[in-house]
N, C-alpha and C positions, 0 to 999 in steps of 0.2 A: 672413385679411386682414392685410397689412403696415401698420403703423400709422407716421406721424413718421419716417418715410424722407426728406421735403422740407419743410423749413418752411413752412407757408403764408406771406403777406404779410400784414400789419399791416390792420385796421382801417381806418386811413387813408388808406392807399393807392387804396382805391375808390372813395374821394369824387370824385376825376376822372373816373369812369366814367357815361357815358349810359346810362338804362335803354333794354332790348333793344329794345323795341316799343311800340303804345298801345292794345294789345286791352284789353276791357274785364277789369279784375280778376275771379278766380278762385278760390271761396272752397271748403275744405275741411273735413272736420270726423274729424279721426284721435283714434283713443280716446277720443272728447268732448270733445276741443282745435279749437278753428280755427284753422285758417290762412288771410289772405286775401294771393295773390300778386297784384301790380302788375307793370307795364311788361313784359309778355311780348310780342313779336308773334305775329301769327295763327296761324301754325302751332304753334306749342308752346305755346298756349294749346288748340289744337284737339286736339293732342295728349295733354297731360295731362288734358282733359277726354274724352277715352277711357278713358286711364289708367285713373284714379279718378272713373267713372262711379259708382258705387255710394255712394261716398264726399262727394261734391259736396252743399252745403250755401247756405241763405239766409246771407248776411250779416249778421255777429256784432261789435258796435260793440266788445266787447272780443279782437277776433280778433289771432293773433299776426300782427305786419306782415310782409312777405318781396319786396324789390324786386326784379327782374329783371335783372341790368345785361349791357349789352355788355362782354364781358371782352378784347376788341380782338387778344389772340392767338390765335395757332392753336392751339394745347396749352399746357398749364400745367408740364407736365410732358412731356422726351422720350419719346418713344414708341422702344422698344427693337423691334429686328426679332423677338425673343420673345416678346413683351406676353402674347399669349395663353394664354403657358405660365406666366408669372410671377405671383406675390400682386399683389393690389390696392394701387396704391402709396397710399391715405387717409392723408392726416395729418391729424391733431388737435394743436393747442397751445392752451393758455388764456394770453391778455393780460390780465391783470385778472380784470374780470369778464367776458370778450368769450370767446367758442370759437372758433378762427378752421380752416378746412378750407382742403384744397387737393388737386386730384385732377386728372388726366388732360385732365378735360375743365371744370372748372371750379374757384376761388378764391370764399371768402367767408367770415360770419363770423356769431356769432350771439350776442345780448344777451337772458339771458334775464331779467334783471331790467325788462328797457327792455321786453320783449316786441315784438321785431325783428329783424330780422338783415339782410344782402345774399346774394347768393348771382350773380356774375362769370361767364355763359358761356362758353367757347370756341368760335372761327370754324371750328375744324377737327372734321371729324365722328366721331373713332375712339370719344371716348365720347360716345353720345347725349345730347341735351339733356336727354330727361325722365327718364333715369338718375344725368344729374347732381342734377337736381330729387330723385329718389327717395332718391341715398345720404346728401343736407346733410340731407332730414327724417330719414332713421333715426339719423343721428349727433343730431340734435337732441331726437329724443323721447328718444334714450337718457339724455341729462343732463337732461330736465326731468324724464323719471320718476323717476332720481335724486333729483335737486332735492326729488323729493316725499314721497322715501321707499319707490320703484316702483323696476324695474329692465323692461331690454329684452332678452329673455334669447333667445339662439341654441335656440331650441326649438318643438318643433311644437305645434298644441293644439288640444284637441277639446272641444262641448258636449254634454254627454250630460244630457238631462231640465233643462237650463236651468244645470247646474253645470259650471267648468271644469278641465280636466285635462291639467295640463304636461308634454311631454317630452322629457327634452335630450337633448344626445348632439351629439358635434362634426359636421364633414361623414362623410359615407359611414357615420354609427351607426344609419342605418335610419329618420331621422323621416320621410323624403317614403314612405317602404313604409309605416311604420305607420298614417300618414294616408290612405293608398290603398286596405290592406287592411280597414281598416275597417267592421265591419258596422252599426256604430250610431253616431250624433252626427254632429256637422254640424264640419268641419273650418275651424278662423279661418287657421289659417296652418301650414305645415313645414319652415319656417322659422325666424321672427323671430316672438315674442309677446312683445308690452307688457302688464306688469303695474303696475300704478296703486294706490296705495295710497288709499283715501278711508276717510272718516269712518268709516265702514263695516265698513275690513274690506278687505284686498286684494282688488282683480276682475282677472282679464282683459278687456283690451279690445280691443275688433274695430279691426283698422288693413287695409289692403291688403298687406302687407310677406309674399308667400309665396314659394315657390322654383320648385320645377319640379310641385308640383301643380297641376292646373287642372282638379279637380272640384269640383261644388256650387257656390251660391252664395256670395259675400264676406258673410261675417259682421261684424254692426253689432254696439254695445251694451256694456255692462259683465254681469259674469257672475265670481258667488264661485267661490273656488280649491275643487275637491275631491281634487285630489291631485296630487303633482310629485313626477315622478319618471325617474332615468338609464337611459334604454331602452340593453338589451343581446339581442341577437340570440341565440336557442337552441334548441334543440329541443323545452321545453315550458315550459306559462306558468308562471310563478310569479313571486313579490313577496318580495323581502327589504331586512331592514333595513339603512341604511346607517347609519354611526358621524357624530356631528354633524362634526367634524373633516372627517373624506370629503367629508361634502355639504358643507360651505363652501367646501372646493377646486371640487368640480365647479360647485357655482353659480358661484365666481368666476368660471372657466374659460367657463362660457355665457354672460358677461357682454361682447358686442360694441362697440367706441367707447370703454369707458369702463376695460375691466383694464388696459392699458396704463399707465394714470395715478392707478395705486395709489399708488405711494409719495409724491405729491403731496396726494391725496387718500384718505386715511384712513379718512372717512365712507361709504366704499362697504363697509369688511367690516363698518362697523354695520349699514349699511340690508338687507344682506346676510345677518345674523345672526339681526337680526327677524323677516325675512321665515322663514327655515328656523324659528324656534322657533316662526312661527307657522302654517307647513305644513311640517313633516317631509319631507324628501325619503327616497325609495325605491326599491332597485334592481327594476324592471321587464325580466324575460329572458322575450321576446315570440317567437312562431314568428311564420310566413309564412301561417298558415292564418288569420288574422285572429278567433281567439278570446282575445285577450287583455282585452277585458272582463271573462270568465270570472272572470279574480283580480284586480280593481279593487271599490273600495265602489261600493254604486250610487248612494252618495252622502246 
């Protein structure tokens, strides 16, 4: 994903803008966060509530706010006759304390001190509405996990006996296989996994955000880490170690929304640093026959 190709606009800027619709608000509950959306009309109320069927929560008086608004143009961003073949043009900028996004199909912006944000449709349909809904939260859980000491990390993960188990690797390094060929555990995503730090002890937590898997149930809940680790494709299983050096590159490297904005922000190779000291990453070289349990703890 091409990050800060287009500046988004200001904050301010959206205060002119009418929200989209008057369906009734829409409340979510990702990682054990709410979000309650306002001003959608019907259909992308109807639609996000397909979406995130699974996901879909009572009303939470401390829920993060998210308005709806009419973003009055057609794209936010030209649409190139190659789109299809090009990076995701996302940008991210911080104004202060504010996140401000900008994308294809929608502008907005996000207060996570205020616990609120907007989030500016687009009239034109090349990016769907509830994809623009889908990339403002991934960009956003990515800075509140942050914020907490959690990261959102480019990798797939599986529950095995109630404990969970990370594994990166960029596009094409084999997560959506590993989660397919899978003979045991219940697959959260092959994609994107939120890790949350609590009182506790870092968990994985159950969000919707998966790729091109679409078995099993969506998995809810928090669930302690038992092991993270850089799947590499081979001919037989085994587990080695990585140099802590290595694994801070690679975690950074799985870190979506938020590497970009290292050199501004500093605090991510600490939060970064704790998390590896406090689960070791490990190189995992996985066949196709889906025994790679075999050389995993069982936790």
């Amino acid at each position: 994903m091409s990050l800060n190709r287009f500046p988004p606009p200001s904050r301010d800027s959206h205060r002119s803008l009418a929200e989209r619709g008057d369906a009734a608000p829409l409340i979510l509950d990702l990682g054990g966060w709410s979000y309650r959306f306002r001003g959608m009309d019907a259909i992308l109320r109807r639609d996000l509530e397909t979406r995130y069927e699974a996901f879909l929560a009572p009303d939470q008086p401390e829920a993060f706010e998210v308005d709806v608004l009419d973003g009055k143009a057609e794209q936010f961003i030209p649409v190139p006759e190659s789109a299809a073949r090009t990076a995701h043009p996302l940008s991210l900028f911080w104004e202060g304390p504010d996140l401000l996004l900008r994308s294809y199909g929608f502008t907005g912006w996000i207060s996570p001190g205020e616990g609120r944000g907007q989030i500016a449709l687009a009239r034109g349909g090349f990016e769907k509405p509830v994809w623009c809904v889908e990339n403002f939260l991934r960009a956003g859980l990515a800075w509140r996990a942050l914020e907490e000491g959690g990261m959102l990390f480019h990798a797939a993960s599986l529950i095995r006996r109630d404990l969970a188990f990370l594994f990166l690797g960029a596009s094409g390094s084999g997560k959506s296989t590993l989660a397919s060929i899978a003979r045991e555990g219940r697959v959260v995503s092959d994609d994107l996994t939120l890790v949350r730090k609590m009182p506790e002890g870092y968990r994985v937590a159950g969000t919707p955000f998966r790729g091109t898997y679409a078995g099993g149930l969506p998995v809810k809940g928090l669930f302690p880490i038992a092991g993270v680790y850089r799947i590499l494709k081979a001919e037989r299983e085994r587990v080695d170690e990585c140099p802590a050096r290595e694994a801070l590159a690679i975690l950074l490297a799985s870190c979506p929304f938020v590497v970009d904005h290292l050199a501004t922000r500093p605090e991510i190779l600490d939060r970064l640093g704790a998390f590896q000291a406090s689960h070791p990453l490990a190189y995992l070289h996985f066949t196709l026959q889906g025994d790679f349990w075999s050389v995993l703890p069982p936790g």
